[in-house]
N, C-alpha and C positions, 0 to 999 in steps of 0.2 A: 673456514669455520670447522670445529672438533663435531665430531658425529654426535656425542653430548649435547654441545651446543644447538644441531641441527634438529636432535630429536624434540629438546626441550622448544626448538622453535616452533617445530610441527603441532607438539602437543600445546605449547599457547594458542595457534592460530584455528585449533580445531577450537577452546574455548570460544573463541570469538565468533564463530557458529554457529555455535548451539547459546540457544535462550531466547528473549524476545527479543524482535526485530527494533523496537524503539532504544534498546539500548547499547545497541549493536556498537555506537560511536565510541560508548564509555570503555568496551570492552576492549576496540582497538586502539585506544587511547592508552590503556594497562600494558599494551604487550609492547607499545611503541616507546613507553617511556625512559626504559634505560637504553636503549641505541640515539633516538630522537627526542630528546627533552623537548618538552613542551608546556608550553600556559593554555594554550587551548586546540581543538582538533576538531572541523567538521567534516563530515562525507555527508553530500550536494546531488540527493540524485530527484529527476522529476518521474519518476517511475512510482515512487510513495507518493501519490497525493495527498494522503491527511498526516503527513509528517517529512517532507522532502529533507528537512535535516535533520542528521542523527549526529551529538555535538557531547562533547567534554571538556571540562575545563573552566578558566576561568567567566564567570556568569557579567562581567563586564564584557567580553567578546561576543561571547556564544549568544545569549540572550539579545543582543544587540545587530548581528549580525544579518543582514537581510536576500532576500531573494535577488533581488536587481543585483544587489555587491557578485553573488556567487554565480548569478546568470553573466554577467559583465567577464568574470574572470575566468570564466568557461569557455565563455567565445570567442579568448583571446588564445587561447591553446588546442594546439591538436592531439589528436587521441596518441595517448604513451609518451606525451611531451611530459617532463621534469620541469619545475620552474621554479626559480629561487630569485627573488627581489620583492619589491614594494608594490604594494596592491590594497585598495581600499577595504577596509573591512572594519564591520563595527563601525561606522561614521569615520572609519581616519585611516591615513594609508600607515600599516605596518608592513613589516620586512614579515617575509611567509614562503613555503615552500609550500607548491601547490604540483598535484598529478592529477590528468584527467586518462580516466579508463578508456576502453574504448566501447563500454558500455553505456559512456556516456553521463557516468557516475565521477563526481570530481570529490578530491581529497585535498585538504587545506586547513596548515599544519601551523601553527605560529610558534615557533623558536619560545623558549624560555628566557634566552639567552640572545645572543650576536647570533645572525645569520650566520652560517658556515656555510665556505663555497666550495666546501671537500669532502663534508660529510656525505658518507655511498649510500646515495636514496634507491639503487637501482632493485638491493631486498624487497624495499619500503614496495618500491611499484609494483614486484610481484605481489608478494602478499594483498596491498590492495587490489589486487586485478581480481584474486580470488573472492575477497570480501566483496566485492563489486558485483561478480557475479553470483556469491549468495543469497545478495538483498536482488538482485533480478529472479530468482527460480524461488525466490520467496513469495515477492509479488506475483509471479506467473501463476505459481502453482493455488493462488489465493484460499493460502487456509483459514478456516474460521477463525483461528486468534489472530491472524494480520486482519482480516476483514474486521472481525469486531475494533481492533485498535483503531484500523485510518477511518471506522466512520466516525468512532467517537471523538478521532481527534479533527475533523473536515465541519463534525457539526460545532465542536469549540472554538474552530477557525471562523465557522460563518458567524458565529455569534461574536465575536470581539470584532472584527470585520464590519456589521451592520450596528455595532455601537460604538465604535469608532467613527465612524463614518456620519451616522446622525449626529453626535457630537461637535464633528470637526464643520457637516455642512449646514448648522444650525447658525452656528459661531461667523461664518463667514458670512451668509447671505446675510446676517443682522447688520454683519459690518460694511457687505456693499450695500444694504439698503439705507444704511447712515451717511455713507460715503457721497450716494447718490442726490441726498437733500439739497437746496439749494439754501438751506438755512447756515447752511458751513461758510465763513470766509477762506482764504487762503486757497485759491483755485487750482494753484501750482500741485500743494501736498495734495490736496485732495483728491486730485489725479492719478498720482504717482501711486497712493494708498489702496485707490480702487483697482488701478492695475494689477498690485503686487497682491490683493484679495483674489480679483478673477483667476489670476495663474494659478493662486493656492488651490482654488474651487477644480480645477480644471487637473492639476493633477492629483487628487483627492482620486476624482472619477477615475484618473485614469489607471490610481493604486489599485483602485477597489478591482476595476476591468480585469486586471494584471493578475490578481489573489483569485478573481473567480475562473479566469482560464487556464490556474493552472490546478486548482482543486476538481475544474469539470473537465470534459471532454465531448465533444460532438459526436454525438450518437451514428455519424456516417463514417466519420475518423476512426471511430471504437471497433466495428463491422469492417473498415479496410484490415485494420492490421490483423483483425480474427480471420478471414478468408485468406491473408498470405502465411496464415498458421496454418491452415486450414490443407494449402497444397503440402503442405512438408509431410504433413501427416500420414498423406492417401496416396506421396507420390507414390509407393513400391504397388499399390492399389489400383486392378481394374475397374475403380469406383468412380461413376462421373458425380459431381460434387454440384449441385443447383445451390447456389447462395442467393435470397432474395431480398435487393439493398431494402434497407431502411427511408425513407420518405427523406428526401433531400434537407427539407423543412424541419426537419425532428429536431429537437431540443438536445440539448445537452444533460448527459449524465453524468453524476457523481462518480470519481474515478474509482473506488472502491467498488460501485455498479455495473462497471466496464469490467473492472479486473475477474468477478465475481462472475458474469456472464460469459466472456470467452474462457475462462476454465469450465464452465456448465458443459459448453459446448464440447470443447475438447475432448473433456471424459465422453461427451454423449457420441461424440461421433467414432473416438476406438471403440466404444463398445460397439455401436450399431454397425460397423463396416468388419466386425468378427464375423458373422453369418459366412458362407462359404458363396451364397448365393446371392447374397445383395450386391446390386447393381449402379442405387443410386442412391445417395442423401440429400436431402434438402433442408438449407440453415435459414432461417426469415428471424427477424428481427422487428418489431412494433414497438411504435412508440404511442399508447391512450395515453390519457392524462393522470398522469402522477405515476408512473409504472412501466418499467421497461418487460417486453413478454419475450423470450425464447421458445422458439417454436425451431425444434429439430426432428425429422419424418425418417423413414428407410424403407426401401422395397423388400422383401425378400420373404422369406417363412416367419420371421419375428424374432426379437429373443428370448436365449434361452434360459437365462438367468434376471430377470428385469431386480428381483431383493441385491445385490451384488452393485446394479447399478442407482437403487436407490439410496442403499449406504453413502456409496460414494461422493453423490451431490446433493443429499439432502444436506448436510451439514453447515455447507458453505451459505445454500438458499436460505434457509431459516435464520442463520446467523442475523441476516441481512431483512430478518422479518418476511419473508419472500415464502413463495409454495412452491412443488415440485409433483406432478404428477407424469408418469412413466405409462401406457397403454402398449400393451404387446398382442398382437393377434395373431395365431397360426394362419399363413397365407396373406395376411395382408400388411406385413412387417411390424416395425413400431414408432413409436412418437414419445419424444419427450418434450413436457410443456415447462417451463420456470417461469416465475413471474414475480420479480423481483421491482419492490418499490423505493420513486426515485429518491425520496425523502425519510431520513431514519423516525422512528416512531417520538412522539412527543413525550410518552411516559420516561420515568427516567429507568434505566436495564443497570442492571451489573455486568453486562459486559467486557467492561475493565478487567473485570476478576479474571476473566476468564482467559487474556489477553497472554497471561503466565505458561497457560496449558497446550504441550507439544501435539501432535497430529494424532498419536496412539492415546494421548493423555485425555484428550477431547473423545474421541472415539468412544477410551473408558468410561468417562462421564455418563455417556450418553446410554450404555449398560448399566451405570445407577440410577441412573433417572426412571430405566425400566425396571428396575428392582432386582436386576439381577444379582447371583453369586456369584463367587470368583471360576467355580468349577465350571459355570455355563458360558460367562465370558469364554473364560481360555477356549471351550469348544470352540464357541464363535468364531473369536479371533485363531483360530489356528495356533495357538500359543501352550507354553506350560502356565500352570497355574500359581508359580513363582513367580513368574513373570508379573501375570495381571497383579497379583499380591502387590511388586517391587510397582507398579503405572498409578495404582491405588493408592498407593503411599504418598505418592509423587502427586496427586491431584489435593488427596487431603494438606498438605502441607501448602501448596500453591493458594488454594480457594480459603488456606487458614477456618479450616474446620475441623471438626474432632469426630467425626464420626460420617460412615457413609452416607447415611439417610440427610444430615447438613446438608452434605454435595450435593445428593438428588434434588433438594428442594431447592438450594443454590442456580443447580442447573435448571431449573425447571422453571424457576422465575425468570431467567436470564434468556429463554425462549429457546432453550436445546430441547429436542424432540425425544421419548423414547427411540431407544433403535430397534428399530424390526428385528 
């Protein structure tokens, strides 16, 4: 490839990076499409709970295409394997080139055309490795517009889910309970009929089990992978680490409430393990009813900046309707509390809107909300005041409003906090 060609690749794949993560599909679908013709394109990861796939293309595939088909075709590949043949998708097996990352994140590509069994996917898998690993540090890092998008897309999920579902198991049991009369002649059908009912009934449940484990997550499962984040963190650290499991018994959390939580944590335990003299952190996890609570402690003199670290997570917690309180005490270290709820609010939020707005974009926001001016931001943020100018632009155009004070009250309904 011409250094032309390389640089324009670079700069398409940097597009596909940057923007929202729900349309991340369509974006790598654009850069794919004169090397890789294609009719439709999804990337398959279970790391988005309220959006595991991100799809373009034709809406007879994409729209059609289900989680069993792409869990199926995942577990038949090992990570960095290429695949070019027939695999069900969409209700029907088509010819498809499929790569699973080793992220774990699968990519499944339907030809526009004939299968080609020469076409050089090995670009394709890099690039996808990268994209793979964006939508992971995305998730990870859970910023309030991925968190505002997967709840409102997990609360869209439970609701077609539980009406589907009453629908489908209304219609059956009427029909086994017809089935079962002894008012029917023909004993034969009537058998066969109740059979082919029961199984329908039975895997109804067992859809619905399927959609609800993988939108939730067991609150001890969520707490295991956070504690082996947790060693990475403090290995270089004389820091002993007291993690105190969650009740064996606890319920399952919404993945956006996992996600949302072990980044609370993260943030809280760099900052609390900065002290020169802390020795120990302690991470607890509670589950009362309707509310997952973070409870992270540290020994030592206290910090010494706690505004800095409430920037930092309050954002994500209020997102998510949730509180965040930080206590710092000289000599008896500090504590930080979150207490994030397991269910999003009933009211309806603009959240949506806000789904558009980048990490500094949000941040801005959140200096209109407090009324500030562009000169006192830029203090704030460490910035020139072009800058906040060019973030400002960028948020008015996103939330489509005309003026800042829109935004503030935009923001302010949608449940972002002034920023300290």
């Amino acid at each position: 490839m011409s250094e032309t060609g390389s640089v324009e690749l670079l700069d398409g794949l940097r597009e596909v990076l940057v923007g929202r993560l729900s349309d991340i599909g369509r974006r790598f679908s654009a850069l794919l499409a004169g090397t890789v013709p294609h009719a439709a394109l999804v990337i398959f990861t279970r790391e988005c709970t309220g959006r595991p796939r991100k799809v373009a293309g034709d809406p007879h595939i994409v729209d059609r295409v289900t989680i069993s088909e792409l869990d199926s075709l995942r577990a038949d590949l090992d990570h960095g394997q290429i695949f070019r043949g027939r695999a069900s998708i969409a209700g029907r097996a088509r010819e498809v080139y499929a790569i699973l990352d080793r992220t774990d994140t699968l990519l499944v590509v339907v030809p526009a055309g004939a299968l080609s069994r020469t076409l050089p996917l090995g670009p394709v898998r890099s690039m996808f490795g990268i994209v793979a690993t964006a939508i992971q540090l995305q998730v990870q890092g859970a910023s309030p517009a991925y968190l505002a998008e997967s709840r409102a897309a997990s609360a869209e999920r439970a609701r077609t889910v539980t009406e589907l579902t009453e629908i489908h198991a209304t219609t059956l049991e009427t029909l086994l309970s017809t089935l079962r009369s002894g008012d029917l002649d023909d004993t034969r059908a009537r058998s066969a009929a109740r059979e082919t009912a029961s199984a329908a009934l039975i895997g109804l449940r067992t859809a619905v089990d399927t959609h609800r484990e993988f939108a939730e997550e067991s609150v001890v499962t969520a707490f295991a992978r956070l504690r082996g984040e947790l060693r990475g963190l403090l290995r270089h650290r004389d820091i002993a680490l007291d993690p105190v499991e969650p009740a064996a018994a606890g319920r399952a959390v919404p993945g956006e409430v996992a996600h949302a939580a072990r980044a609370v944590v993260r943030g809280a335990v760099l900052a609390l393990s900065g002290p020169a003299d802390v020795t120990r952190i302690r991470v607890a996890w509670t589950c009362p009813e309707g509310e997952l609570v973070v409870d992270v402690r540290s020994d030592g003199a206290g910090l010494t900046d706690a505004d800095d670290l409430d920037r930092q997570l309050r954002p994500r917690v209020e997102t998510l309707a949730g509180t965040v309180e930080i206590e710092t005490t000289e000599g008896w270290g500090s504590r930080v509390v979150a207490v994030l709820p397991l269910q999003a609010p009933t009211t309806p939020t603009t959240h949506h809107a806000l789904a558009d707005l980048g990490p500094r974009e949000s941040e801005v926001l959140g200096h209109l909300v407090a009324g500030r001016r562009n000169r006192v931001i830029a203090e704030r943020l460490g910035v020139s005041e072009s800058t906040v100018k060019f973030h400002v632009a960028g948020v008015l155009r996103k939330l489509d409003v005309a003026t800042r004070a829109e935004a503030a009250a935009l923001g302010s309904e949608a449940g972002i906090r002034p920023t300290a």
